[in-house]
Each structure stands twice: as structure tokens, then as C-alpha cells.
N, C-alpha and C positions, 0 to 999 in steps of 0.2 A: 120442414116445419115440425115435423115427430121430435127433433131434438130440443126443441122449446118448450115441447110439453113435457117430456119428458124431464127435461131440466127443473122446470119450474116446479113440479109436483113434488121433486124429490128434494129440494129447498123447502117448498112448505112442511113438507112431511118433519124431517130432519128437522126444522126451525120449529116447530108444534113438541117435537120429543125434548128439545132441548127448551123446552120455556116451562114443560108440564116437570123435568125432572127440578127446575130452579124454582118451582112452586112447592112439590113434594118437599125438597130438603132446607125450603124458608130462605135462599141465598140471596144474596143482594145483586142487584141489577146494576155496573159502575161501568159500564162501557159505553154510553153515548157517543162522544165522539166517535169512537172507532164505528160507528154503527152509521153515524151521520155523514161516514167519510164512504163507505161501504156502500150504501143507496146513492147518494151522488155520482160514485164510478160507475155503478150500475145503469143508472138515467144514464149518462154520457157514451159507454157504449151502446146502448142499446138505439138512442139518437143517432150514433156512428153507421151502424148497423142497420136500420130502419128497411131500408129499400134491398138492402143487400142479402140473398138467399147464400151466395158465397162470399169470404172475404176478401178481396182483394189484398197487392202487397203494399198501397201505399197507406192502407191503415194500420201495418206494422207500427211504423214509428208513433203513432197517434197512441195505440194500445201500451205501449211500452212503457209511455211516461204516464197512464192513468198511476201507474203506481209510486214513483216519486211524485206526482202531482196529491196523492190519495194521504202519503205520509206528511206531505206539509201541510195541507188540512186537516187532518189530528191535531199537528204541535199549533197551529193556529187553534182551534177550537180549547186545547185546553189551555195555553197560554193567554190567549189575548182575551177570549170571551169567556173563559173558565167553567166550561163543558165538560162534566167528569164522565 
């Protein structure tokens, strides 16, 4: 369970440096989708994941296609619903 917090702390950390340095330098914010695709992978493993303290192998394949799954949800979001 040390590896959850650990993880998570140093995503916020890192996601705080990186929001504070695109405030300092005025930049524009144009990644939604990829952000939208990003948090839904993330709900889905972690749903995967829920009960599990080790991963089993038949969540291999499940983990595998979050990521072709994640990149067709980009091109959907900015094609079809036109999410920039």
C-alpha cells in the first residue's frame, strides 16, 4: 500500500509543478482529450485493481489494450465530439 501513496503524492507533486510553471509562462492549456483519455485509464485500472494487493496474469491482457483503447478515445474525442 506504501506504493499507492507514494505514487500518488509524486503525480500531484509533479502535476502542481507542471500547472504552476504553465501559469508563470501564460501558456495555453489545449490537451483535453488526451487528459480525458488519461483519468478514464486510470478509473479503469484502478477498478481492475480494486481488491488486488498483487496483480495477477490474467490482467495482462486487460492492461495491455487500456492503451490502444486510451488512443481511440483521443481520436474520438477530438473528431467526433471536437474536444481539443
Amino acid at each position: 500500500m506504501q506504493v499507492y501513496g507514494a505514487v500518488t503524492m509524486n503525480n500531484t507533486m509533479c502535476f502542481a509543478v507542471f500547472m504552476a510553471i504553465m501559469a508563470f509562462r501564460g501558456l495555453e492549456w489545449n490537451f483535453s482529450a488526451e487528459v480525458v483519455s488519461m483519468v478514464a485509464s486510470i478509473w479503469l485500472m484502478s477498478f481492475l485493481c480494486l481488491r488486488a494487493c498483487t496483480f495477477p496474469l490474467w490482467m495482462a491482457p486487460a492492461v495491455m489494450l487500456l492503451y490502444p483503447a486510451s488512443l481511440g478515445l483521443i481520436i474520438f474525442l477530438e473528431k467526433v465530439v471536437g474536444l481539443d
